[in-house]
N, C-alpha and C positions, 0 to 999 in steps of 0.2 A: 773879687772876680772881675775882671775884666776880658772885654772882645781883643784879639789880636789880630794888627797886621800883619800882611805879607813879609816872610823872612827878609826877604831881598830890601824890601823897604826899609825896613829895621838898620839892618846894616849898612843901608846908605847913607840915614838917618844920623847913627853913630859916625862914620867916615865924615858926614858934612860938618859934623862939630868939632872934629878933631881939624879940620881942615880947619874952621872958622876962630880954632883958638890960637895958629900962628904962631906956637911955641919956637918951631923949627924951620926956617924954610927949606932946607933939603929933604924933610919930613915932610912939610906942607906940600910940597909940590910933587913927592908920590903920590899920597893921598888924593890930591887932587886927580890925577892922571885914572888912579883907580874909582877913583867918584863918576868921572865921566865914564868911563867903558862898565863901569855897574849899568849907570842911568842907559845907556846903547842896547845894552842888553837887555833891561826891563823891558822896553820898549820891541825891541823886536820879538820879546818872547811872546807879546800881550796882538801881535802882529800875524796871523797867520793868511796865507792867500787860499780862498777860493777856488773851486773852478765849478761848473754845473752838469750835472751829470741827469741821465734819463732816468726812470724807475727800471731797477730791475731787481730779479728773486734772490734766492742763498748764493746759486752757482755765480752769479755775477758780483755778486758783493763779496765772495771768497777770491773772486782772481783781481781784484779791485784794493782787496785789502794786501794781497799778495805780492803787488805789485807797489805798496808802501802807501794808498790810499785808504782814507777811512770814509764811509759813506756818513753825510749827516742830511740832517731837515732844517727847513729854516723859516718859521711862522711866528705869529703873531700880528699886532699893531691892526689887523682887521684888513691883512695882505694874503695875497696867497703864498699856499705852501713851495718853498723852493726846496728842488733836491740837487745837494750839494756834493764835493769830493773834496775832502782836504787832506795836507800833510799828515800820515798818520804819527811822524817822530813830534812835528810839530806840540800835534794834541797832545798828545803823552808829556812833553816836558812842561805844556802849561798847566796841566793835568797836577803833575807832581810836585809843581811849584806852589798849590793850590790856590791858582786865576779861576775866577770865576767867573770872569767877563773878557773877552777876548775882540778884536774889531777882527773884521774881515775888510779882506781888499781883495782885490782881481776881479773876479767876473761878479762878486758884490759888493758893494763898501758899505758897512753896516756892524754897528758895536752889539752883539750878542751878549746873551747872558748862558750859560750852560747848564742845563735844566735836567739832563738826563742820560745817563752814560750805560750803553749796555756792552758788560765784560762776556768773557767765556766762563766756560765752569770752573775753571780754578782761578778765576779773578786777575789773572796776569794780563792778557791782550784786550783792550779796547775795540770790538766789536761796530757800536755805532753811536751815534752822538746826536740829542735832540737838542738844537736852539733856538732860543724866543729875541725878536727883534726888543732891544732897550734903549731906553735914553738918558743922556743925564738926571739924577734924583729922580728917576722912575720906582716906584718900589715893585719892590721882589721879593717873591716868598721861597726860602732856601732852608733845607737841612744842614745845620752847622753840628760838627763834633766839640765835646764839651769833655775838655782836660785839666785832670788835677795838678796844682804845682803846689809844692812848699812839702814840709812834712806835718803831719795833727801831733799836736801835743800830747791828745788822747793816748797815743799807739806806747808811751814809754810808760801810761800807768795802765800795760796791760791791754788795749782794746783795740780794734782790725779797723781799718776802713774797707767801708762798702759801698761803691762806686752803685746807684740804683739808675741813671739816667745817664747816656752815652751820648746822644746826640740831640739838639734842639730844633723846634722847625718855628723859624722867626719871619718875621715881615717888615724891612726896611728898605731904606734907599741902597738903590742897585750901589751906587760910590761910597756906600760904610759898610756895604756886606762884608762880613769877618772871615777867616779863614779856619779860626778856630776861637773859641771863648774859654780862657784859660779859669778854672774856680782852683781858687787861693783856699788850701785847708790848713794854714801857719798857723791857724787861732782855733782850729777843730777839738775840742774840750773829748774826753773821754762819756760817751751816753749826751752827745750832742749832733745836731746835724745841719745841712744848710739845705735852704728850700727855692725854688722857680725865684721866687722874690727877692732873692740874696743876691742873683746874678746879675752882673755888670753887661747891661749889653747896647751897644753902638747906641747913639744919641737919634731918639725917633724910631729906632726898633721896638717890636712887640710881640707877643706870641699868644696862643690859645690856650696853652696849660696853665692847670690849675697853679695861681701861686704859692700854693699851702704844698705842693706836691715836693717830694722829698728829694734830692739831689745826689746827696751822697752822706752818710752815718759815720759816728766814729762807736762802734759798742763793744761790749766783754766779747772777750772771746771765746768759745765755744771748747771746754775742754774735751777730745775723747776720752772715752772708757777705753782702760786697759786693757787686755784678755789674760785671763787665768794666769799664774804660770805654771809650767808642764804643758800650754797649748788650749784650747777650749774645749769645753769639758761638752759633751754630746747632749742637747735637751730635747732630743726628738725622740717622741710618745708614740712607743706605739700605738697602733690603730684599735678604737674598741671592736669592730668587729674581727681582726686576725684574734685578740687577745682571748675572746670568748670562744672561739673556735676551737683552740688551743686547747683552754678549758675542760668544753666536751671532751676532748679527743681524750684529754686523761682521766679522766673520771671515766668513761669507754673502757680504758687496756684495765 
């Protein structure tokens, strides 16, 4: 089980090596061409400007967002509170890229971490944004989601996996917070499981849950019961007191 970087890293990562093995130079020097406008673009995405805005209610933070800004807050380090307006497309694509630390310029210049995001009720639009002033190797305490790759061996003699723990809340350095921690179940045995303790995660990371606490299972499967055939057969009793009533009524006539 290991932490994973950012997509985009990844695939720069891949591109720098394919560049550095100089197979081709008319290859090589795509490559290249596309290594740099990756790197331009990580960069500006991780870039978003500023600008500082008054406090105001619902009515003003709906014509604010309407208008393609998103209201955020900006505290910590033992500062006061700044209230801020940023790009709201901005957010969303760093959002969706999953950055988790973004620098501000314009009217602040300060590397943020993203601490708290409030959606609407169906989860689509971005609402508002809380962030905390950070620093290099600052630590920071973050909810990471926690996905399964590979297949369990378990599953072909018969047994289901059950995913028990969806996301982790760890504490490390703000510059190896993951985006996501990938748990590997290649080796998941049938009536076996993998626990807190099992998981790979960034170097000087740590968390508060139990390390015995269960992750994800691979066990039998649960057969249902079939119904009748002809449809299911009616096992509802009548009531003792209609039954006895009944009773009188004919021993009566």
């Amino acid at each position: 089980m290991e932490a994973a970087a950012s997509p985009t890293l990844e695939i720069f990562a891949v591109l720098s090596k394919i560049k550095d093995s100089r197979s081709d130079p008319k290859t090589d020097a795509k490559v290249g061409v596309a290594c740099d406008l990756l790197w331009k673009g990580l960069a500006d995405m991780e870039e978003i400007i500023a600008e500082l805005r008054q406090p105001g209610g619902k009515r003003s933070n709906r014509r604010l967002r309407a208008a393609g800004k998103l209201p955020a807050v900006l505290y910590g380090h033992k500062q006061e509170t700044v209230c801020l307006l940023l790009p709201s497309d901005a957010v969303a694509n760093a959002v969706r890229h999953g950055t988790r630390v973004i620098r501000l310029t314009g009217a602040v210049q300060q590397d943020a971490f993203i601490k708290e995001l409030q959606r609407d009720t169906w989860g689509k639009h971005i609402l508002h944004i809380d962030l905390t002033r950070v620093s290099a190797h600052e630590r920071v305490e973050a909810e990471v989601a926690l996905e399964l790759r590979g297949e369990a061996p378990g599953v072909k003699e018969g047994g289901v996996v059950v995913q028990h723990l969806h996301t982790l809340k760890i504490e490390c350095d703000v510059d190896k917070l993951p985006e996501v921690v990938y748990v590997s179940i290649a080796d998941l045995g049938l009536n076996r499981h993998l626990t807190v303790a099992d998981l790979k995660l960034p170097e000087g990371a740590c968390t508060d849950l139990d390390p015995h606490m269960v992750v994800v299972e691979c066990r039998t499967a649960v057969e249902q019961e079939e119904p009748a055939a002809g449809g299911a057969a009616s096992t509802e009793v009548e009531p003792e007191v209609i039954r006895r009533k009944k009773e009188d009524e004919e021993e009566s006539e």
